[in-house]
C-alpha positions in Angstrom: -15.8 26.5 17.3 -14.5 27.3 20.4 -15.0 25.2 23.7 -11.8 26.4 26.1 -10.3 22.9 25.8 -7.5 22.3 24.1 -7.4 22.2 20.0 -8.0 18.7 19.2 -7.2 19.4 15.5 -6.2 16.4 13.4 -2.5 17.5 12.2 -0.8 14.7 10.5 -1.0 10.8 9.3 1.3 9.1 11.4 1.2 5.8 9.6 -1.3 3.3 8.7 -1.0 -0.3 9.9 -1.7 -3.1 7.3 -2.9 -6.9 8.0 -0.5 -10.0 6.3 -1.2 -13.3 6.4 2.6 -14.2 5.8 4.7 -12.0 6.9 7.9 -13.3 4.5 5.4 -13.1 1.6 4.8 -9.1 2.2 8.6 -8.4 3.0 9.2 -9.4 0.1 6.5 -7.3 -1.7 7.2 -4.5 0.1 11.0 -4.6 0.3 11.5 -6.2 -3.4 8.8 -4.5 -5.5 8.2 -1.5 -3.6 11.9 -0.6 -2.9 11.0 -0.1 1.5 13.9 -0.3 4.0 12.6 -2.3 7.3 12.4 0.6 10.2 15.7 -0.5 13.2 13.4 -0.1 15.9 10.1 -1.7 16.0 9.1 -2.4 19.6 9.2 -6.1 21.2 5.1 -6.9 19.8 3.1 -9.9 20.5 3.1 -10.7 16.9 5.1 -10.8 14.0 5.5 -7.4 12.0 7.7 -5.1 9.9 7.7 -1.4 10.0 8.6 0.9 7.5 9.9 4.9 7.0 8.2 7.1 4.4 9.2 9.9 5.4 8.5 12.8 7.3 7.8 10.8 10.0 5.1 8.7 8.5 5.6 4.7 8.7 3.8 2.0 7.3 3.0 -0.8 9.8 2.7 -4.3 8.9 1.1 -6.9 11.1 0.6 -11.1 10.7 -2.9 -11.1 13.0 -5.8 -12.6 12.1 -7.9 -10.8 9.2 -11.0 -10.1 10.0 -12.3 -10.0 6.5 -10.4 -12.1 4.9 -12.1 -13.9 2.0 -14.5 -10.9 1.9 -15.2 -9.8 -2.1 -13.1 -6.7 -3.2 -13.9 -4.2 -6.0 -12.1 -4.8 -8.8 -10.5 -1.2 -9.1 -8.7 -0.4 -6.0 -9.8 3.1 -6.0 -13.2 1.7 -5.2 -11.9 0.1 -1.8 -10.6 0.8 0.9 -6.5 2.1 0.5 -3.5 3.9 1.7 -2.0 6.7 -0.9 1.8 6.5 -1.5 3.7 8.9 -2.9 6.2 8.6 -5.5 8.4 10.7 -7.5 8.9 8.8 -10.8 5.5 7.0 -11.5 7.4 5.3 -14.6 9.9 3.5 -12.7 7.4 2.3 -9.9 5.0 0.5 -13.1 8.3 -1.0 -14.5 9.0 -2.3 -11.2 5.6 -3.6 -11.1 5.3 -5.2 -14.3 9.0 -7.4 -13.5 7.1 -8.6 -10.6 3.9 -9.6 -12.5 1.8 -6.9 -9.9 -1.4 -6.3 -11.6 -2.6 -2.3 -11.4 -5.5 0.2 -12.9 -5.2 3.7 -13.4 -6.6 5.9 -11.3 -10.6 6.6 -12.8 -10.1 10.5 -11.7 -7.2 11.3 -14.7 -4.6 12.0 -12.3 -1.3 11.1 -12.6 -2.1 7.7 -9.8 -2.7 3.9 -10.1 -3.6 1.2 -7.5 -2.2 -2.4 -7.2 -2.9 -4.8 -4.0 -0.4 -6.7 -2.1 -0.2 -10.4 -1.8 -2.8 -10.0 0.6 -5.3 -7.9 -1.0 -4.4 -4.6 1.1 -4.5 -1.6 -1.6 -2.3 0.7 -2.1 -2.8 4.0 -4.6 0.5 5.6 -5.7 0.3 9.2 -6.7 3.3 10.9 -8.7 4.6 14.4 -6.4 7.1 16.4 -7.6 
């Protein structure tokens, strides 16, 4: 549809900003299990945070603020909740890597070649395997 003002279309996911609790705690998560490199230039913020670099210029944001719905009860099966999808290359290497670090995970329900974990706080994350 047509309305002679500019195309508004939605072209990309820039990134997607996550609340933490403790921001140490998710570094490590993030950094240790996950395998992310901290982004050089997050801005001067009134709050504590890391960012991160996907790739194609897509970031994850972490933020320490206050949660909102902290406490709140969570599907078991992340699928089934609110989530971010990651993608990874070797989906092999990511479970080993989860399984060192005692990270708890379900398959995805749809047969595709994804699971889902949470972080330490509860944020979840689905990891499908690209090529």
């Amino acid at each position: 549809m047509s309305d002679g003002l500019p195309s508004a279309r939605v072209t990309a996911l820039l990134h997607a900003g996550l609340l933490v609790s403790d921001l140490v705690r998710a570094k490590s998560f993030y950094e240790s299990v996950l395998g992310l490199a901290p982004h050089p230039n997050r801005p001067d913020l009134p709050y504590p945070g890391e960012w991160y670099d996907l790739g194609g210029g897509q970031q994850l944001h972490l933020m320490q603020l206050s949660n909102p719905d902290a406490g709140s009860l969570r599907p078991e099966h992340g699928g089934r909740d609110r989530h971010i999808a990651l993608a990874v290359g070797d989906m092999a290497a990511l479970k080993r890597r989860l399984d060192a670090a005692g990270v708890a995970y379900t398959a995805s329900k749809s047969g595709r070649a994804a699971l889902f974990c949470r972080d330490p706080d509860m944020n979840t994350l689905e990891f499908v395997e690209v090529s």
